[in-house]
C-alpha positions as CSV (number, residue, x, y, z in Angstrom):
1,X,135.8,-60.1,-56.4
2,X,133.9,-63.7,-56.6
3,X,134.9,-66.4,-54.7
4,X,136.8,-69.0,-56.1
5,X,135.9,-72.6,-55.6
6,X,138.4,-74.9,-54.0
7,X,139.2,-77.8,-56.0
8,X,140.7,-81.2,-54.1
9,X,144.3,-81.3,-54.2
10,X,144.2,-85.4,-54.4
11,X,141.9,-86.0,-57.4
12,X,138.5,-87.7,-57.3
13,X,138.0,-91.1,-56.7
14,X,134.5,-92.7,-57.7
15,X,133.0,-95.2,-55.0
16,X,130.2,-96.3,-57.4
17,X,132.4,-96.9,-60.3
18,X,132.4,-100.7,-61.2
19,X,135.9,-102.5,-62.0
20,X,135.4,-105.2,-64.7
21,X,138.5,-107.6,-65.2
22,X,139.1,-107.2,-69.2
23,X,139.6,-110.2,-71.6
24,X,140.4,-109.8,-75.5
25,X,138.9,-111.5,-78.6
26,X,142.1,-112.8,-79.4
27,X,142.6,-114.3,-76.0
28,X,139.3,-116.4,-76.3
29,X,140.1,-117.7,-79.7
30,X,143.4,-119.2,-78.3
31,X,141.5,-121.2,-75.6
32,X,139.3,-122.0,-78.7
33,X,142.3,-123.3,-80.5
34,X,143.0,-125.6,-77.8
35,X,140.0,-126.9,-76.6
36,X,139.1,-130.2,-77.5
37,X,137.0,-130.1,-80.8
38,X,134.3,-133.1,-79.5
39,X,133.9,-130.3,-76.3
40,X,131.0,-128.0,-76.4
41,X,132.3,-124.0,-77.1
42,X,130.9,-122.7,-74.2
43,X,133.5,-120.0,-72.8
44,X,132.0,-119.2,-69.5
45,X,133.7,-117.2,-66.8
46,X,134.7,-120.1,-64.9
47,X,136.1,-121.5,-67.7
48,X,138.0,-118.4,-68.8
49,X,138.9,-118.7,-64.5
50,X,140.4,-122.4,-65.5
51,X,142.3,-121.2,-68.4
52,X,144.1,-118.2,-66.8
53,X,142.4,-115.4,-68.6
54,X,140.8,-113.8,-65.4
55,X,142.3,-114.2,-61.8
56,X,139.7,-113.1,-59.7
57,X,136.1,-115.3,-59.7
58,X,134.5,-112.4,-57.7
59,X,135.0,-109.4,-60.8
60,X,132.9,-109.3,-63.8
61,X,134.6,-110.0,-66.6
62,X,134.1,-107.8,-70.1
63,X,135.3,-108.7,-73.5
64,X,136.7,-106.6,-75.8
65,X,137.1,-106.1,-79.4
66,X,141.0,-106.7,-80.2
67,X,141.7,-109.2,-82.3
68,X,139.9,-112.1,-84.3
69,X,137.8,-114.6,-83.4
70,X,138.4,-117.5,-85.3
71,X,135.7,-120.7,-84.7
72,X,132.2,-119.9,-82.9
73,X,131.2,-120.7,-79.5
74,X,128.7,-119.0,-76.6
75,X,130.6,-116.7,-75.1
76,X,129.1,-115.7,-71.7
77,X,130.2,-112.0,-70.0
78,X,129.0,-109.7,-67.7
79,X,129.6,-106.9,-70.4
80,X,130.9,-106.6,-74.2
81,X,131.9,-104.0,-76.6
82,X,130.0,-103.6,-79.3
83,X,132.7,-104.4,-81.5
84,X,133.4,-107.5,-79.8
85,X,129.7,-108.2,-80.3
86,X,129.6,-108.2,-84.1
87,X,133.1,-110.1,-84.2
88,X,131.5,-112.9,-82.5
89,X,128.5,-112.8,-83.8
90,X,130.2,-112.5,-87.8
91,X,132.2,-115.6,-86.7
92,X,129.0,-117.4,-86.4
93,X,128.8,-117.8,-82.5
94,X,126.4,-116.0,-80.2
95,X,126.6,-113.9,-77.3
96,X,125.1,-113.9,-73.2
97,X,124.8,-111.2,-70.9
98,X,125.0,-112.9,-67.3
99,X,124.0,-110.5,-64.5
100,X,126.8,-110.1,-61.8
């Protein structure tokens, strides 16, 4: 009879995996909306911070695909979909990967 392998009775948890805190297309084109339109559309992470779309300044922040984006602007991320990536881009603004 072959030995059977023991399995954890707990789950796995993964040390290495790497928590980003998650912000939506349609989020971002709110603070678009209204931002000053004489203000540069640079959506930053500290800006994103200032607005209330992330709480913690120490995460890295990814942006998702879900919803429009309406108006362009330099949207700076630690990470982004790739759907997210041609939204923004197709709505004329650009995109720029900050290391963490």
């Amino acid at each position: 009879m072959p030995l059977q392998r023991r399995v954890p009775k707990r789950g796995f948890t993964n040390v290495f995996r790497k928590e980003y805190q998650i912000v939506n297309l349609s989020a971002l084109s709110r603070v678009l909306e209204k931002s000053e339109a004489s203000a540069e559309n640079v959506i930053s992470p500290q800006r994103m911070r200032e607005t209330g779309l992330i709480s913690k300044a120490d995460l890295p922040v990814k942006i998702l695909g879900d919803g429009e984006m309406k108006g362009n602007a330099l949207v700076q991320a630690n990470a982004f979909s790739q759907k997210a990536k041609e939204k923004i881009e197709a709505a004329g603004g650009k995109v720029e990967v900050i290391k963490c």
